[in-house]
C-alpha positions as CSV (number, residue, x, y, z in Angstrom):
1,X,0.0,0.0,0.0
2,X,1.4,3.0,-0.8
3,X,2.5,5.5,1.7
4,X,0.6,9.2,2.4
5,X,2.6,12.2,2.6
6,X,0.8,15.8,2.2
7,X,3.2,17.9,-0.1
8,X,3.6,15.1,-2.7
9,X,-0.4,14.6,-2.6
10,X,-1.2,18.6,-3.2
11,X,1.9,19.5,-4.9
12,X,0.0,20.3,-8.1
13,X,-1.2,23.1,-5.9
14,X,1.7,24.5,-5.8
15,X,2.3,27.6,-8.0
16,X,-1.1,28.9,-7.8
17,X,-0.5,28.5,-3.7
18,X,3.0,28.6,-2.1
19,X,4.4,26.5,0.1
20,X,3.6,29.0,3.0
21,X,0.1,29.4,1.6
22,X,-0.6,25.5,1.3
23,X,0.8,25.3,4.7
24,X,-1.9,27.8,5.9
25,X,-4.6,25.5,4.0
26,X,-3.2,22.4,5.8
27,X,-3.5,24.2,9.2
28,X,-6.9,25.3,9.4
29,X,-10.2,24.3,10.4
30,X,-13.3,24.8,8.2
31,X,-16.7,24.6,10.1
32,X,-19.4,22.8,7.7
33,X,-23.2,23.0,8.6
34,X,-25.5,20.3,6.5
35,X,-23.6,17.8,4.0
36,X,-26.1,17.3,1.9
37,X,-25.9,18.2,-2.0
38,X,-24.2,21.5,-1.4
39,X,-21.9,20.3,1.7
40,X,-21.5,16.6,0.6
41,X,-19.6,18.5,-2.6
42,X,-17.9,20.9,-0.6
43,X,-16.2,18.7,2.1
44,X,-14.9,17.0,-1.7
45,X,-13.5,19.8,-2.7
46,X,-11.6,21.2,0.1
47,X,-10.2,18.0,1.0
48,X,-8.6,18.2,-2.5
49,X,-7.5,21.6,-2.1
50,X,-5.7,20.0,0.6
51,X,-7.6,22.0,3.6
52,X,-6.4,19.5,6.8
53,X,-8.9,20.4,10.1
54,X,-12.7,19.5,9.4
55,X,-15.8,19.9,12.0
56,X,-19.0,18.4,10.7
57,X,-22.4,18.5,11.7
58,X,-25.3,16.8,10.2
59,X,-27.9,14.1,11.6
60,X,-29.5,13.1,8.8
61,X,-28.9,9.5,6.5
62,X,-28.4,8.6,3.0
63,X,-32.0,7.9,0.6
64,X,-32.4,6.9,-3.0
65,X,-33.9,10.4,-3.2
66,X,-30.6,12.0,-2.9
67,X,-28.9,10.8,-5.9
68,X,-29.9,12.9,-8.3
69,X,-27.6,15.6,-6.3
70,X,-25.6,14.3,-3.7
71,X,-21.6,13.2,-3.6
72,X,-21.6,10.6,-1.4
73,X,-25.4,9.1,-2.0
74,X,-24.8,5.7,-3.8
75,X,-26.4,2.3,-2.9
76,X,-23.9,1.2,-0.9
77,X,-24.4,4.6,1.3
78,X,-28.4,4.3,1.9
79,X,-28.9,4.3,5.5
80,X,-25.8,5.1,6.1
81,X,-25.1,9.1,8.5
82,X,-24.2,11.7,5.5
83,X,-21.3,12.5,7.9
84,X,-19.6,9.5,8.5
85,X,-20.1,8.9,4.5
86,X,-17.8,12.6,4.2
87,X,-15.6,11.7,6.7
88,X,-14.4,8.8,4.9
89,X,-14.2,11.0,1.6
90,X,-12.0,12.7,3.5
91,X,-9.6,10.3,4.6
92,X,-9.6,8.6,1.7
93,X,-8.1,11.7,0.3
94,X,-6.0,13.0,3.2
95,X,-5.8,10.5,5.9
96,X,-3.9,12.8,8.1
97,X,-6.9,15.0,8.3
98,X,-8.4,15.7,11.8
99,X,-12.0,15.2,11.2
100,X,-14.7,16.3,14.2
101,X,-18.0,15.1,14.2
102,X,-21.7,16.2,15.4
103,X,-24.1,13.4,14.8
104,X,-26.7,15.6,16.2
105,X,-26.8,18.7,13.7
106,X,-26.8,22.5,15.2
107,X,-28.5,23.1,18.1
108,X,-27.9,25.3,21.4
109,X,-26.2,22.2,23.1
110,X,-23.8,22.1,20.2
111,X,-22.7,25.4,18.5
112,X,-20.1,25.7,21.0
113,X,-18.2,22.6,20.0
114,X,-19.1,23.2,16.3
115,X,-17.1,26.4,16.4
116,X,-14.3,25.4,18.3
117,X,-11.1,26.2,17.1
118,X,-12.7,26.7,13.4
119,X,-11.0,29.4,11.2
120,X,-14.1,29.7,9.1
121,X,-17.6,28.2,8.9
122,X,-20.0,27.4,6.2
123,X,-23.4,26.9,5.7
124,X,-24.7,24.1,4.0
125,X,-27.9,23.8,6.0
126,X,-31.1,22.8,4.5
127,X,-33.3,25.5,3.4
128,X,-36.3,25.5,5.7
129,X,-33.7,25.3,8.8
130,X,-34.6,28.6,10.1
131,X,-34.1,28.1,14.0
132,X,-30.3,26.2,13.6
133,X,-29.5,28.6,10.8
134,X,-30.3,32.0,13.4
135,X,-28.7,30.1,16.0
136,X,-25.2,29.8,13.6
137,X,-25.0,33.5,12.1
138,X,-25.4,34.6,16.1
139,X,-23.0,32.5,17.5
140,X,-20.4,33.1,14.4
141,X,-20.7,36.4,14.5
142,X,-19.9,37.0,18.2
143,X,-16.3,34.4,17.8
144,X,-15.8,36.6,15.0
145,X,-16.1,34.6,12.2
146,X,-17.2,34.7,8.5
147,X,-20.0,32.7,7.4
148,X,-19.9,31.9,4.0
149,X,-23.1,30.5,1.9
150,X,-23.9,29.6,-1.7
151,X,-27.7,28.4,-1.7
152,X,-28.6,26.0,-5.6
153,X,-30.4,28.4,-7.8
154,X,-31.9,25.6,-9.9
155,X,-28.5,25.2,-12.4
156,X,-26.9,27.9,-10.4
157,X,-25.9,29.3,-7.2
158,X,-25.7,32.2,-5.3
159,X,-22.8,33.5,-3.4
160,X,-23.2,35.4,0.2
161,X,-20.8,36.0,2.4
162,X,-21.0,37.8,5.9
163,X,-18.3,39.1,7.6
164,X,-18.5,39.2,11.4
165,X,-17.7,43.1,11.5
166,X,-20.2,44.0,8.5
167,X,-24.1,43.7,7.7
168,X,-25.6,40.7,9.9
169,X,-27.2,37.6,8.5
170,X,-30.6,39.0,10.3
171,X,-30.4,42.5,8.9
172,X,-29.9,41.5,5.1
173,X,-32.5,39.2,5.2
174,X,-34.9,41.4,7.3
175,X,-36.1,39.1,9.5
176,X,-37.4,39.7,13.2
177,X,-39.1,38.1,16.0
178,X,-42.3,36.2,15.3
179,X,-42.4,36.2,12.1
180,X,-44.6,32.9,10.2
181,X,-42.8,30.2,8.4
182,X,-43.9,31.4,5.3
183,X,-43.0,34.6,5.7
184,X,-39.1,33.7,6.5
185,X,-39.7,31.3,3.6
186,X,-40.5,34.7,1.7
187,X,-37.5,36.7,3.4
188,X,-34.9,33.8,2.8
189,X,-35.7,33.3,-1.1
190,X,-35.8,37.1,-1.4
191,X,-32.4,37.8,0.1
192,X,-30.6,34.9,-1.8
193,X,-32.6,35.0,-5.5
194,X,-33.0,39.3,-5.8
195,X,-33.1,38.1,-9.2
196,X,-34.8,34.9,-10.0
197,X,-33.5,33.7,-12.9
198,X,-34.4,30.0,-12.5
199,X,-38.3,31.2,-12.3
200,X,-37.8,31.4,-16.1
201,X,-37.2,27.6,-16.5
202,X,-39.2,26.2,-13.2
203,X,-42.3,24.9,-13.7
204,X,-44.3,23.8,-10.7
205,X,-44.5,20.0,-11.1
206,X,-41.6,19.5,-8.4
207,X,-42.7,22.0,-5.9
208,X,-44.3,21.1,-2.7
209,X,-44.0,23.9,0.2
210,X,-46.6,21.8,2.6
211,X,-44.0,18.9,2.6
212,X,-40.5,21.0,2.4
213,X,-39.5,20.0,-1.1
214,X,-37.9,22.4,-3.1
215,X,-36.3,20.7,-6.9
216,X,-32.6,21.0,-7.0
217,X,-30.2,19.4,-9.6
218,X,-27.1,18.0,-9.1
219,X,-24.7,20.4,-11.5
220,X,-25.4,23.6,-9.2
221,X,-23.4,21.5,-6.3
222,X,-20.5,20.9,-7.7
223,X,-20.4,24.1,-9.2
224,X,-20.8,25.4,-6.0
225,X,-18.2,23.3,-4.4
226,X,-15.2,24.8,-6.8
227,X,-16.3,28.2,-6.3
228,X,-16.2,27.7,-2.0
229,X,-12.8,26.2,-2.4
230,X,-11.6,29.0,-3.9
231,X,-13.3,31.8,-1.7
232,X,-11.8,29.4,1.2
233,X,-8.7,29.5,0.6
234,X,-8.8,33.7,-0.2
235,X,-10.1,33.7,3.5
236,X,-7.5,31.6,4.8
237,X,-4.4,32.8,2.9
238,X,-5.4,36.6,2.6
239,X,-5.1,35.5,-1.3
240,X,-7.7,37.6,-2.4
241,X,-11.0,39.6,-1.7
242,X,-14.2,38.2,0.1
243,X,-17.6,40.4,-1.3
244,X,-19.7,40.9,1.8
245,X,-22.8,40.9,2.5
246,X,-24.6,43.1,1.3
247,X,-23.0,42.4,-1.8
248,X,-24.4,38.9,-3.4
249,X,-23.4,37.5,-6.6
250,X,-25.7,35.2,-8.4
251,X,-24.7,32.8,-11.4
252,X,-27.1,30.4,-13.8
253,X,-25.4,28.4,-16.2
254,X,-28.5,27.4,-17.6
255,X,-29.6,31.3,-19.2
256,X,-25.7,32.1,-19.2
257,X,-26.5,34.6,-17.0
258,X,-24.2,36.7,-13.8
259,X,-24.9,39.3,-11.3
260,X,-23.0,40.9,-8.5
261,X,-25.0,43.6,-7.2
262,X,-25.0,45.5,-4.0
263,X,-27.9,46.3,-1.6
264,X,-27.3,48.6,0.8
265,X,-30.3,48.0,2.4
266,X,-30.1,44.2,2.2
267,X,-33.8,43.1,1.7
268,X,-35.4,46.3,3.9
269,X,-35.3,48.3,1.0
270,X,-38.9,49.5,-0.7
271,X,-38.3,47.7,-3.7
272,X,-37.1,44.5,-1.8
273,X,-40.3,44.9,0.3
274,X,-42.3,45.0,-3.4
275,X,-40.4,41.5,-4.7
276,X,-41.3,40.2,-1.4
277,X,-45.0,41.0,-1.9
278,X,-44.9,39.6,-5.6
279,X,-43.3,36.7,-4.1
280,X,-46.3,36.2,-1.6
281,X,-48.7,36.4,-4.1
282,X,-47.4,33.3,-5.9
283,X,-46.6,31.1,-3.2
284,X,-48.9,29.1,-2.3
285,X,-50.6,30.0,1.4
């Protein structure tokens, strides 16, 4: 069996990284929320960028349903926790990587151990997880730390990023206390689809609100994944520029179509406030 040893395996790195750079990578510890389709491809492609501390949280098991989108779903993975499936990715790639686990998910018993030691945290979380995901932005934001996000788009993505000493997850998004499920539902597509373009090739045949299932292809996660690598490693090695919230940067390979846009405002703004009321009115109640 051949023998492991970290600068031969991620050498190919170097030249777009240094040494010192790939050493930073090595050294620190990414926080991943959810491994599903977006996180499942994500813990793939940092491992290969050669990023060597992991904490993952996630309760949830491996279903036929998940194949159409997720890395590690085969059917020798049904029934099998999503993060012991990444954690083996992971070592199978690196198997000097120090790899925490939270069988569990997010929760207030948790968040402290989740975001020990990390360096940066991502969020992968389902999209109805309204409670856990509050719970995460708080916590991040008092440690300091940047939460990155890139929600599917139908065959796209979009790309938010808040930093712990600019606009708040809560105050892009608008959202305050006592607010309905459907209206978060409202808020949260708002702020991460200003503008829609997958609404021009949706049709509703795979929607169901009532029973939390949303369509979602498998090419927006594993474009996703490259993209998260990169913005990563920029926050790790100083590399390049993070765009923060409320700056959000949407991509849909489908209509060939980009946007980076700022909003001052985040989703507060009158004309936000409009979308969100033409959003309402075809959502189902």
């Amino acid at each position: 069996m051949a023998s492991f040893d970290y600068f031969t395996a991620f050498q190919r790195n170097i030249g777009f990284l240094s040494r010192q750079e790939q050493e930073l990578v090595r050294g620190a510890r990414v926080a991943i929320a959810g491994l599903g389709g977006t996180g499942g491809a994500q813990v793939h492609a940092l491992a290969r960028i050669g990023v060597g501390r992991f904490t993952l949280a996630d309760l949830d098991t491996y279903e036929l349903a998940n194949f159409n989108r997720q890395l590690g779903a085969t059917m020798h993975t049904i029934g099998h926790p999503k993060v012991d499936v990444a954690t083996e990715i992971i070592h199978a790639i690196n198997p000097e990587a120090d790899v925490r686990q939270l069988t569990a998910g997010i929760g207030p018993e948790s968040i402290a151990t989740f975001l020990e030691e990390a360096d940066l945290v991502i969020d992968s979380l389902d999209f109805y997880c309204f409670k856990e995901r509050f719970l995460l932005y708080a916590e991040a934001r008092k440690r300091g730390l940047w939460v990155l996000t890139a929600p599917p788009l139908g065959f796209g993505f979009t790309l938010l990023f808040f930093d712990p000493d600019g606009m708040s997850f809560m105050d892009y998004f608008g959202f305050k206390e006592g607010m309905s499920q459907r209206d978060l539902t409202i808020a949260l597509f708002a702020g991460i689809a200003p503008r829609p373009y997958m609404l021009k090739y949706l049709n509703m045949e795979g929607l169901d609100f009532g029973a939390h299932r949303l369509p979602s292809v498998g090419a927006a996660p594993f474009l996703i994944a490259g993209v998260m690598a990169t913005e990563t490693v920029k926050r790790i090695t100083g590399k390049g520029k993070t765009l923060a919230a409320p700056t959000i940067q949407q991509y849909d390979a489908m209509l060939n179509k980009f946007n980076r846009r700022t909003y001052p405002m985040g989703m507060r703004s009158p004309l936000q406030r409009f979308k969100k009321l033409l959003i309402s009115k075809r959502m189902p109640a």
